[in-house]
N, C-alpha and C positions, 0 to 999 in steps of 0.2 A: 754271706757278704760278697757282693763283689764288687771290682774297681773298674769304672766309664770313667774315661778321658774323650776331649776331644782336639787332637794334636793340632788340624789344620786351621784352627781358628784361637789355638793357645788356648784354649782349656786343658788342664794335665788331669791325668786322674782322680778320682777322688771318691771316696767308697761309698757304696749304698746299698741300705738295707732294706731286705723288701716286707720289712712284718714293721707296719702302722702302727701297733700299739697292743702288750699282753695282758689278760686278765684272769692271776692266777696260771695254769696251766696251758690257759686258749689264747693262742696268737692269734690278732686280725689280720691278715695280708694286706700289704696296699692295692697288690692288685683285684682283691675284693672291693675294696671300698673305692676306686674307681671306677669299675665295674657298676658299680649301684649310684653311682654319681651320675655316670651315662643314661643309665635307666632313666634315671628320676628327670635330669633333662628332658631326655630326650619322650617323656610321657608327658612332661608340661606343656612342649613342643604341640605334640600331637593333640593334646585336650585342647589349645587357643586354636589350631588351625581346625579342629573339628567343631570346634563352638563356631567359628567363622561361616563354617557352609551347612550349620540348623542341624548340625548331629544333638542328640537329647545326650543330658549328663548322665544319665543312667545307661545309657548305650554305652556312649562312652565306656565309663568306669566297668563296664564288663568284658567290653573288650581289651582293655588292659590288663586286669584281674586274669582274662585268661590265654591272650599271647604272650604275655612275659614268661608264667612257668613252659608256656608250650615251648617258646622258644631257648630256656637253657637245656631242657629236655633234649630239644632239636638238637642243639649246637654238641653237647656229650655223644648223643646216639653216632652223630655224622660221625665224630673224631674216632670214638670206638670202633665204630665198622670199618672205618678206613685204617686202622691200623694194629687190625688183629694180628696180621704175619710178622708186626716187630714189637710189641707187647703181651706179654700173658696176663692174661687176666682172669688171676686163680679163683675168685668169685664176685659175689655180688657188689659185695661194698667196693673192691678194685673199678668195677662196671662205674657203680654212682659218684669216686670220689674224686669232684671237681673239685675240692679245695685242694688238689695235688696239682692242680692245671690238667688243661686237654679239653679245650673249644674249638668249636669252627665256628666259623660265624656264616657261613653258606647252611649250614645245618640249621643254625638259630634263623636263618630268614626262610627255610623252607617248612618250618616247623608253625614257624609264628605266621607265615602267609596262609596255609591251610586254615589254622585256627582263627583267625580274621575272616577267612573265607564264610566257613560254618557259620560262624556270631553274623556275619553280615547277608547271610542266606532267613538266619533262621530272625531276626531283626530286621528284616526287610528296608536294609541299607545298599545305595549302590556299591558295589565293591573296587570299581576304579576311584571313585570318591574317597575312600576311603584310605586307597592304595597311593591313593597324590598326596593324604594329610600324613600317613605314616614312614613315605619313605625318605623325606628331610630328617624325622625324629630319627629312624635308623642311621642316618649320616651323622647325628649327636652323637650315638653311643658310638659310632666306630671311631671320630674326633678322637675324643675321649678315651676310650676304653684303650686303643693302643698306645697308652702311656704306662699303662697296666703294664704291657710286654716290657718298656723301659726299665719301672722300677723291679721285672725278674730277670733282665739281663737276658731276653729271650726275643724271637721272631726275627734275628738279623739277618743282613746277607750276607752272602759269604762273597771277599772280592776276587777277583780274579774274574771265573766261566762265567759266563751270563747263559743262562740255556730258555729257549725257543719251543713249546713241544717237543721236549726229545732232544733237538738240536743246541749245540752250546758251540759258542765263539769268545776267545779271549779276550776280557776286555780290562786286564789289567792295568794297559795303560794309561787311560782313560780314567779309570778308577782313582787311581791316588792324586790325580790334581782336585778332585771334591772337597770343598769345605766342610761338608757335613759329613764326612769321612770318622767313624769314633773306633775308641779302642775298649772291646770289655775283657780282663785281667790282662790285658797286653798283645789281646790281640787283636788286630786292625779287621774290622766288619763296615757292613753297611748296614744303615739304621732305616734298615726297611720298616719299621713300625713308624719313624717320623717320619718319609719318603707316604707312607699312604695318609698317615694324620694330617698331612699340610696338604694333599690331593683332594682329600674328603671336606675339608674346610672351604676348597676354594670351591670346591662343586657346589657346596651346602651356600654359599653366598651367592652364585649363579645364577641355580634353583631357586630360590629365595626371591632374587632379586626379578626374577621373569613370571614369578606366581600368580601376579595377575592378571599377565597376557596368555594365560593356558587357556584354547579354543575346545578345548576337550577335556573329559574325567579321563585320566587315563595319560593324561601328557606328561604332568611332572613323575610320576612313575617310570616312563620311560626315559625320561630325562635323567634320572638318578640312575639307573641298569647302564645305561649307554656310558657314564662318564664315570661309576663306582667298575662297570669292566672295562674300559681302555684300560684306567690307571694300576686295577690290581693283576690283570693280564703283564701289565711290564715290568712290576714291581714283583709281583710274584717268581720273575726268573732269576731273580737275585738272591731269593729265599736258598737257607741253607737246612731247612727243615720243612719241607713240603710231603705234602701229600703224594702217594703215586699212586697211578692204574698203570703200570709196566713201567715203559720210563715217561710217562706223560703225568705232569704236574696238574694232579684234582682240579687244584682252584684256578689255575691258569686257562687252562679247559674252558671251567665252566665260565669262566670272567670273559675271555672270548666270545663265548654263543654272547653273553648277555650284550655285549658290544654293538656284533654283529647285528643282534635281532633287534634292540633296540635302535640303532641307526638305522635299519631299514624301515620301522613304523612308524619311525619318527619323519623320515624323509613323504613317505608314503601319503599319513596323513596330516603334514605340512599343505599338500598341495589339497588335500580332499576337504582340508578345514581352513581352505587358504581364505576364503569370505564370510566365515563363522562368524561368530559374535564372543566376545570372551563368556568363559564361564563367569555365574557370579560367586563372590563371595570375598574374602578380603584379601 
């Protein structure tokens, strides 16, 4: 059990549990079944926008069928490798057991991009096509899924340092005039999990809303990389449980390049698709 308040907006605390519902012996987590809420959106998501531009239901449904396991696959493998030096992991079942927690979600998208790869190689699908209908549905499940983190009292920031690659600046005071300021068992954090939920919501309405001025396969993809790294690059230096490679924050890292690279290809072929014709479809 633990107690979320939110003082700056007069919510006081108030306790919560993070097991959904037992049966018998087996608790369901909540952060499970949010978890599979995001899925399931977010493959609805992806079946209407892939029926929209002449994907077959049967393509479809394989490619689902086999980036979903590829990608929780991904998402444990990433978290394990990156944090062998502060967990032991005495064997096998410590290795597979996600119902303890321990996701990345850079892992679940490097996992499930490969395996979409293959299915759209070996299916003779284009794979930027592909990569435009799936990466709105992956902004469903990160919506989503980071309320997961709310109901375990997990993935917040910690106030005070704000750190930069490596680099960290006091930003204390700045910090406690936040309304969205919460306290979990009393102590004052940032709720980095609704700081990127409310970022990925407004990107997903953006994207959404410019999907059918995309002059290229290939566009809204980058348009999702470009505005899921700005937000998680600055959100991630608040994080009080990050990944490292030395003192350099994993996902900060990687949310950067994506930034980067994406705003450059975007800029690039702005100007090279500047007389296109849109793509079709809906």
């Amino acid at each position: 059990m633990n107690y979320i308040g939110f003082p700056n907006i007069g919510i006081q605390p108030f306790r919560i549990n993070n097991t959904a519902f037992a049966i018998g012996s087996l608790s369901v987590k909540w952060y499970g079944v949010i978890i599979v809420v995001g899925m399931i959106l977010g493959c609805l998501y992806a079946y209407y926008r892939m029926r929209s531009v002449g994907i077959k239901l049967d393509d479809i449904l394989d490619i689902i069928i086999i980036c979903i396991p590829s990608g929780i696959i991904g998402a444990r493998a990433f978290y394990v490798l990156t944090t062998l030096n502060e967990i032991e992991y005495k064997s096998f079942y410590d290795v597979i057991a996600i119902w303890e927690g321990g996701l990345a979600i850079y892992g679940s998208v490097i996992a499930g991009l490969i395996a979409m790869i293959i299915v759209c190689r070996v299916k003779k699908i284009s794979v930027l096509q592909m990569l435009d209908c799936a990466s709105p549905a992956v902004m469903i499940g990160q919506i989503i899924g980071r309320w997961g983190n709310f109901m375990n009292a997990e993935a917040y920031g910690v106030v005070g340092q704000y750190d930069f690659l490596g680099k960290s600046v006091d930003l204390t005071s700045l910090a406690y005039g936040n309304p969205l300021l919460m306290t979990i068992n009393g102590e004052m954090v940032h709720p980095t999990f609704l700081y990127e939920s409310v970022w990925n919501l407004v990107g997903f309405i953006i994207i959404n809303a410019l999907w059918k001025k995309r002059k290229y396969n290939g566009n809204v993809f980058l348009m999702y990389i470009t505005w899921y790294g700005l937000g998680r690059c600055i959100i991630e230096g608040l994080r009080g449980d990050s990944l490292y490679i030395g003192n350099i924050r994993i996902s900060q890292a990687i949310a950067l390049a994506c930034f980067v690279v994406g705003a450059i290809l975007l800029i690039i072929f702005a100007f090279k698709y500047k007389n296109a014709k849109r793509v079709e479809g809906k």
